[in-house]
C-alpha positions as CSV (number, residue, x, y, z in Angstrom):
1,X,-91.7,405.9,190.6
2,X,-93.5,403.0,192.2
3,X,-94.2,399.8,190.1
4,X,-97.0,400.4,189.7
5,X,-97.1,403.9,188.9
6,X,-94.2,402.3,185.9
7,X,-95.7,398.8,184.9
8,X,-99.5,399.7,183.9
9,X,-101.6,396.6,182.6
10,X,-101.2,397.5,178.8
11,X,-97.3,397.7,179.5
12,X,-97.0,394.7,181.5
13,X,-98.9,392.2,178.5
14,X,-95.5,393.2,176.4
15,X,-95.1,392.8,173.0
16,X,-97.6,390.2,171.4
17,X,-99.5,389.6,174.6
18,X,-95.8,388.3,176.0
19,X,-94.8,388.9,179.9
20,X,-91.6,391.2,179.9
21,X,-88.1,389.8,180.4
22,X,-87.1,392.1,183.1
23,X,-89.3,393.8,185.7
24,X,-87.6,396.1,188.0
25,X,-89.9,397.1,191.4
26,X,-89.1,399.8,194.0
27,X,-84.9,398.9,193.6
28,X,-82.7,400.5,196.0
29,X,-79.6,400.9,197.1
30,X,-78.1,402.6,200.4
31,X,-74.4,402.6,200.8
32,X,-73.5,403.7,204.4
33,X,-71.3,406.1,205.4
34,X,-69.1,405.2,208.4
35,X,-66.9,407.3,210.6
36,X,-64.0,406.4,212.8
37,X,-61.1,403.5,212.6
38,X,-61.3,401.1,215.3
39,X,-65.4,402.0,216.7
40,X,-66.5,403.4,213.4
41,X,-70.2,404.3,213.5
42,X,-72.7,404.8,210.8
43,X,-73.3,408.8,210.2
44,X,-74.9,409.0,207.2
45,X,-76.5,406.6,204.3
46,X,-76.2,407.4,200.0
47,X,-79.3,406.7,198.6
48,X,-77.4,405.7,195.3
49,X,-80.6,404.1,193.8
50,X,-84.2,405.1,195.6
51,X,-87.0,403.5,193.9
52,X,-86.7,402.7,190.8
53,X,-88.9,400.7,188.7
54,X,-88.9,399.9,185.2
55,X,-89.6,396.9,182.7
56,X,-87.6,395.8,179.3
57,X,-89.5,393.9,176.6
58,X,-87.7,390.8,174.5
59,X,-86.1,392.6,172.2
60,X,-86.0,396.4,172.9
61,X,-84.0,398.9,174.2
62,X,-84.4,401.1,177.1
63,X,-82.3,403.9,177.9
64,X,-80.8,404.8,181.2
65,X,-79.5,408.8,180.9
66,X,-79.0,411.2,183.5
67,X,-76.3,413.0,184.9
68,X,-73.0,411.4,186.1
69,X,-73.6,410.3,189.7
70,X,-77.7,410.2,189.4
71,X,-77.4,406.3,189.8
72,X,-77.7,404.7,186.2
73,X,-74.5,402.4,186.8
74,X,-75.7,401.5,190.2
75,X,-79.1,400.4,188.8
76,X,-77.1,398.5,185.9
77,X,-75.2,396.3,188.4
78,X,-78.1,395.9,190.7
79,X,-79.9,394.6,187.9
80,X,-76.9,391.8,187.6
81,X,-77.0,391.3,191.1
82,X,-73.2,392.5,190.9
83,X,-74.1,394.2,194.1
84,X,-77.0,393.3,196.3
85,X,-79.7,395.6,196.7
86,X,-81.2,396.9,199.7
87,X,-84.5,396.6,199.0
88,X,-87.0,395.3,195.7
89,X,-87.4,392.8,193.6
90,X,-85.9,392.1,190.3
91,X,-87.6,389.6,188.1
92,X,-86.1,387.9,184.8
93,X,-88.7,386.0,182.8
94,X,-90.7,385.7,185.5
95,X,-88.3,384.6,188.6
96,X,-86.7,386.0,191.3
97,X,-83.4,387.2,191.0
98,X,-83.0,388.1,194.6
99,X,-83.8,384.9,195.7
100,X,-81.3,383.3,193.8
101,X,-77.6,381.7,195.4
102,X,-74.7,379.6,194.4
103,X,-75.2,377.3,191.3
104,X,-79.0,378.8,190.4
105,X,-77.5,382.2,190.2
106,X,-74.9,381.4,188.0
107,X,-77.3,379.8,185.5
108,X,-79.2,383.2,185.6
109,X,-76.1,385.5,184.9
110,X,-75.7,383.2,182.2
111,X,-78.7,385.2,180.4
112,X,-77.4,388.4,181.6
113,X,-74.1,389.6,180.3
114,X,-72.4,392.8,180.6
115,X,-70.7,395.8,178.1
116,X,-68.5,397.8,180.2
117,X,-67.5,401.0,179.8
118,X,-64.0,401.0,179.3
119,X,-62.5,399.0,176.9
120,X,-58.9,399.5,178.1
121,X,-59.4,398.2,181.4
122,X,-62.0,395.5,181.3
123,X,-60.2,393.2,179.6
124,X,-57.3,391.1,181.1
125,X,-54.1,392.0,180.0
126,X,-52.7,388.9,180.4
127,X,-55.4,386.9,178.4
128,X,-55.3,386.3,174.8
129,X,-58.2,387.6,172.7
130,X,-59.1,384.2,172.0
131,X,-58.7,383.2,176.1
132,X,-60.7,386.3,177.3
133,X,-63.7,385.7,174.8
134,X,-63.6,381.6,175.9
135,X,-63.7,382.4,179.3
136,X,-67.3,383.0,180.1
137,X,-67.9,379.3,178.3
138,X,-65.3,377.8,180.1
139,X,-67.1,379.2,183.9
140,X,-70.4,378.2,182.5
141,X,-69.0,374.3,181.6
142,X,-69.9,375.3,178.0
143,X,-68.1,372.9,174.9
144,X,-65.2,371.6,174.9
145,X,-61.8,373.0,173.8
146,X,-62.3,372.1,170.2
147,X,-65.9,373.6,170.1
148,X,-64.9,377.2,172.5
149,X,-62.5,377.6,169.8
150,X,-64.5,377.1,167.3
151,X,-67.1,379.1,168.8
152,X,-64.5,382.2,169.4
153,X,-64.1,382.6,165.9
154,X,-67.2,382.8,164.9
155,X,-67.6,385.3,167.4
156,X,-65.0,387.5,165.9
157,X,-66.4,387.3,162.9
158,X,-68.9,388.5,163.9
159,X,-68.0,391.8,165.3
160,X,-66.0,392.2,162.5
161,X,-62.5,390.7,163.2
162,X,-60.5,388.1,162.1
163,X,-59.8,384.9,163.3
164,X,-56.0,385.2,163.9
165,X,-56.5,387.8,166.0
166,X,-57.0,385.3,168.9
167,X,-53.6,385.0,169.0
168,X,-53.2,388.3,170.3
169,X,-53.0,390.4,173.7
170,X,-55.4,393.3,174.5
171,X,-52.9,396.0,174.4
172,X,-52.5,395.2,170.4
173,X,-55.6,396.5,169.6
174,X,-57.3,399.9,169.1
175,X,-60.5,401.4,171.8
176,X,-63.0,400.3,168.9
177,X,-61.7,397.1,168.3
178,X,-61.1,396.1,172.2
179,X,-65.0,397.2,172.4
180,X,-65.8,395.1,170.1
181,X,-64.1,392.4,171.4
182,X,-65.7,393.1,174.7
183,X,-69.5,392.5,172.8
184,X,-67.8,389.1,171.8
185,X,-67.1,388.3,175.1
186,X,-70.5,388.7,175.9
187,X,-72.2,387.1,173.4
188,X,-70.0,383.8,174.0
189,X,-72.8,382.5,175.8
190,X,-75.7,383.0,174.4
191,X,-77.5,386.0,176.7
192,X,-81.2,386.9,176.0
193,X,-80.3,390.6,177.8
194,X,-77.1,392.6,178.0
195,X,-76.7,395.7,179.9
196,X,-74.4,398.2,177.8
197,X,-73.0,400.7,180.6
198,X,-72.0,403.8,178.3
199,X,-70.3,401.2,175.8
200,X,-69.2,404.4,173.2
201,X,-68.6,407.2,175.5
202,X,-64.2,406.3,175.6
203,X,-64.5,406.0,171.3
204,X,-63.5,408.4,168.8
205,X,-67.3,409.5,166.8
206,X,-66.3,408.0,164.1
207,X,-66.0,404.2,166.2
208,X,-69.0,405.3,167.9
209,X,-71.4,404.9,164.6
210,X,-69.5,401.5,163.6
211,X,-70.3,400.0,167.2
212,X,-73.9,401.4,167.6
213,X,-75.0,400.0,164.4
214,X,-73.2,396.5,164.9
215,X,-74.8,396.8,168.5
216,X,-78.1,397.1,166.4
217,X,-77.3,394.1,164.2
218,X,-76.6,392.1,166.6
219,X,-79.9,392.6,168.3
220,X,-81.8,392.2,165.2
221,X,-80.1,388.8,164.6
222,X,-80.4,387.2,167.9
223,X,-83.2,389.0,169.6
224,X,-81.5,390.6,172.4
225,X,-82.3,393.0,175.1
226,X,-80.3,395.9,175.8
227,X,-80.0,398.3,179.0
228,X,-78.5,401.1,177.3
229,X,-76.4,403.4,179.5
230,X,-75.7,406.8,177.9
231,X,-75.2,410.4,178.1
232,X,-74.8,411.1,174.6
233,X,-78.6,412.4,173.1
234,X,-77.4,411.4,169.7
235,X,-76.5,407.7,170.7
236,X,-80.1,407.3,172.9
237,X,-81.9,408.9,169.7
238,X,-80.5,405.9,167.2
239,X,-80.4,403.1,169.9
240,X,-83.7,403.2,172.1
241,X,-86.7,402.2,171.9
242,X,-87.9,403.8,174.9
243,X,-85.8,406.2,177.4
244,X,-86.2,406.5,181.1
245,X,-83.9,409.8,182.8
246,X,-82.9,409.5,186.0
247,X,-81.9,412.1,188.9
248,X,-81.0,411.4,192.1
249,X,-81.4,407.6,192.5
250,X,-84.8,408.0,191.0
251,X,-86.4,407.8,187.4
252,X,-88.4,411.1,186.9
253,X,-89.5,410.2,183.4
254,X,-90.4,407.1,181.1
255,X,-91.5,407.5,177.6
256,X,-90.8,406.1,174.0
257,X,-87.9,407.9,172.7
258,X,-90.1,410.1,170.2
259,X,-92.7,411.3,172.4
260,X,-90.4,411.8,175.3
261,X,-87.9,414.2,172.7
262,X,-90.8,415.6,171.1
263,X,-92.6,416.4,174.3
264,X,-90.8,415.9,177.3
265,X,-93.1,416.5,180.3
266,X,-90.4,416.6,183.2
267,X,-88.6,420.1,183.8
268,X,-85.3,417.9,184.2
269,X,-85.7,416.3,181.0
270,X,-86.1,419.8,179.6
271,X,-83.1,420.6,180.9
272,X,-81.1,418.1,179.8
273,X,-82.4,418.5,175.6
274,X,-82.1,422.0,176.4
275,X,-78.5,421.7,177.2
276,X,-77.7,420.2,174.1
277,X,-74.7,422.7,172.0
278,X,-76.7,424.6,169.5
279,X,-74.8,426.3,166.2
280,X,-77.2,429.4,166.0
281,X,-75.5,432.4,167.8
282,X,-79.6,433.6,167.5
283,X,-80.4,430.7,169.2
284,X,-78.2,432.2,172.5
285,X,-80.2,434.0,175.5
286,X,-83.3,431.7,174.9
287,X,-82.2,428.8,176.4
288,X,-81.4,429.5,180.1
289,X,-78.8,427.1,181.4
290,X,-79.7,424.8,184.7
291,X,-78.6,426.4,187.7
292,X,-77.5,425.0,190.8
293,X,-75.6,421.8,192.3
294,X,-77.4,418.5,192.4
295,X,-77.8,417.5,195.9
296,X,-76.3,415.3,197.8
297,X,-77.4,411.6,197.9
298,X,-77.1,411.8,201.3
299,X,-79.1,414.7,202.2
300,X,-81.8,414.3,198.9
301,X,-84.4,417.7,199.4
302,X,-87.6,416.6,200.3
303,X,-90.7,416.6,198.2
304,X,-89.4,416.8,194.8
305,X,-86.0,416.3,194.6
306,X,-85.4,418.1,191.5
307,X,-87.3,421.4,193.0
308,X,-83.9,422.8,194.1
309,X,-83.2,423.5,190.6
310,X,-86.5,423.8,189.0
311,X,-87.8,426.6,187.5
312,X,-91.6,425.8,187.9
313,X,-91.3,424.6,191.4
314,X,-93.7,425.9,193.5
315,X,-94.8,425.4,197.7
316,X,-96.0,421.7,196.7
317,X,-92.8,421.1,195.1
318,X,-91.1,421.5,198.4
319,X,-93.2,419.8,200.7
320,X,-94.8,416.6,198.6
321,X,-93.1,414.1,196.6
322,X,-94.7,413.9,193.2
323,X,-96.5,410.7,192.0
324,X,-96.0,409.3,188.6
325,X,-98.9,410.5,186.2
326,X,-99.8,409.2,182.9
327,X,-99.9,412.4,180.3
328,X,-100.3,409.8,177.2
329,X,-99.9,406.1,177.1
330,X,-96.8,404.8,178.1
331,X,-95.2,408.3,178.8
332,X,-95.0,409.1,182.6
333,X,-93.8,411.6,184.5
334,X,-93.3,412.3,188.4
335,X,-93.6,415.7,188.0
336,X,-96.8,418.1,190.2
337,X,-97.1,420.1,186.8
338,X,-96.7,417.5,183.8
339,X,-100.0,418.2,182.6
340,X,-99.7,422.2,183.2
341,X,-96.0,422.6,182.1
342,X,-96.2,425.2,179.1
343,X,-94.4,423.8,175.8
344,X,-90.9,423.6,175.7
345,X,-90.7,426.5,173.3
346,X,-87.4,425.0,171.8
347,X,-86.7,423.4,168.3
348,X,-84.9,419.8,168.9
349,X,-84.8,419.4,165.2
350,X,-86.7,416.1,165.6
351,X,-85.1,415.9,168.9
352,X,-81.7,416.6,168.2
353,X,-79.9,419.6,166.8
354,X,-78.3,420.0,163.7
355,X,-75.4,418.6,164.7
356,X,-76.5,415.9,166.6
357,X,-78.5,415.2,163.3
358,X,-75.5,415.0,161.6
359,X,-74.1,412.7,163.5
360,X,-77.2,410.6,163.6
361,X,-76.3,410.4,159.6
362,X,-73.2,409.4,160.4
363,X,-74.6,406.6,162.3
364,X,-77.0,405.7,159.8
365,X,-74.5,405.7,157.4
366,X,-71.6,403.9,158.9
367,X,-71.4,400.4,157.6
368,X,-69.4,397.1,159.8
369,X,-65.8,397.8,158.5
370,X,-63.5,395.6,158.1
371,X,-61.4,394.3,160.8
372,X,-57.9,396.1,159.3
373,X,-59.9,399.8,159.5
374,X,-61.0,399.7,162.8
């Protein structure tokens, strides 16, 4: 989607009349693909990222699902300028960030922090607790010694830890509790936006409630803006505010999270609620599983890249790329038939199966726990 297929006027005022904090336009990123040792030449390109344009309000979360390999990673460290893009323009609160170098960028990441995946390996084995969370401060020339400490256990506190856990190495801890040391890390300097790249997708369900909901807290408290990163429906139906699914280095759909899985106007979208496990054995034979292989990023079908696998695609599916069209305010889709696509003729239980719905309970229910039951 263009930007300005994605950022229409009433979008772009924000909350309260207010600018938004990020604005994504036309992002993309093409990693290429070189043969040979000594004369190696360029034989292909991956279109990782192709295109993709988004904003995120103060405050909200915005969901990034798809897939595995359909580019919402990419997009995440683009967005950081953890890689550099190969085309577009990122904006945070109204500057540049491509334009930025040296000591102005470093200010800027400073309001941009980072949730990783993997809780195991992004933290430093050979840092204390108390070290690894100090160590954004100390690169950003934050405190002194006296105050960092200070500061890193208030910060366990507030994820629900203790202070003498400080004192301690990585490998001492459990997956939820190195998570949430990682969302301490982060929040050691103060960011306005963090970008949480699938941070409950390596926990136990049970870890996975206690995390989302002090995820939640935390942005109530402080205000922040999260990139949410996710596969899991069930996570993206508690966290988000709106949800945008990607496929194939592009975003095919943008909508609040209640139209978008009450009424989801992209076949791929479809697809992916539809794929959601169902308990009802009557349920079985209605819901007719995606076929096919997504393409290769290097070889993306023209027109509509989703048209390989589509079961409403049609000649103009093949031959012309779809544009973004509005089918209600704020919910877009770059789809030739969103208007015309027939109803989704399946019960999402509010959006979520039974199941999920049970876990949504769980998610609802789960209270911060104390730091010994983590």
């Amino acid at each position: 989607m263009s930007a300005a297929e994605i950022l229409t006027a009433p979008e772009r005022a924000g909350h309260e009349g207010a600018s938004p904090l990020l604005e994504v336009e036309d992002l993309a990123k093409h990693w290429p693909v070189r043969r040979g040792l000594i004369l190696a030449r360029q034989v292909g390109t991956v279109r990782a990222v192709d295109g993709v344009s988004f904003h995120l309000r103060r405050g909200e979360t915005l969901a990034l699902v798809g897939e595995s390999g359909c580019g919402k990673s990419t997009t995440a460290r683009l967005v950081l300028r953890l890689i550099e893009p190969s085309r577009g323009a990122l904006r945070f609160d109204g500057e540049d960030i491509t334009a930025l170098s040296g000591a102005s960028l470093r200010r800027m990441r400073r309001r941009m922090q980072i949730i990783f995946q993997d809780p195991y390996a992004s933290l430093n084995p050979r840092l204390t607790v108390g070290e690894a969370i100090a160590e954004p401060m100390l690169v950003h020339g934050i405190g002194d010694a006296a105050s960092r400490a200070a500061r890193v256990r208030e910060l366990l506190g507030l994820v629900g830890l203790a202070s003498f856990h400080a004192e301690r190495y990585p490998h001492e801890f459990s997956g939820g509790q190195r998570q949430r040391i990682g969302i301490a890390r982060a929040l050691s300097v103060q960011p306005e936006l963090i970008v949480c790249d699938e941070p409950v997708s390596a926990l136990d369900v049970s870890i996975q409630a206690q995390v989302v909901n002090l995820l939640k807290d935390l942005q109530a408290r402080f205000g922040l803006a999260y990139l949410f990163i996710a596969h899991d429906l069930a996570v993206v139906k508690h966290m988000a505010d709106r949800v945008a699914v990607m496929y194939l280095g592009r975003i095919v759909e943008i909508a609040d999270k209640r139209a978008l899985f009450a009424d989801p106007r992209h076949p791929y979208t479809r697809a992916l609620l539809s794929a959601i496990p169902h308990p009802d054995p009557a349920r079985r034979g209605r819901v007719k599983p995606l076929g096919g292989d997504v393409p290769s990023p290097m070889n993306p079908p023209p027109g509509c890249r989703f048209h390989t696998r589509c079961p409403h695609a049609a000649a103009i599916c093949r031959e012309r790329e779809p544009p973004a069209v509005e089918v209600a305010p704020g919910h877009r889709s770059a789809c030739h038939f969103a208007r015309e696509l027939p109803p989704a003729g399946l019960d999402f239980s509010g959006g979520l199966t039974p199941a999920a719905a049970r876990r949504l309970a769980l998610f609802a229910s789960a209270g911060r726990p104390a730091a010994a039951s983590v």
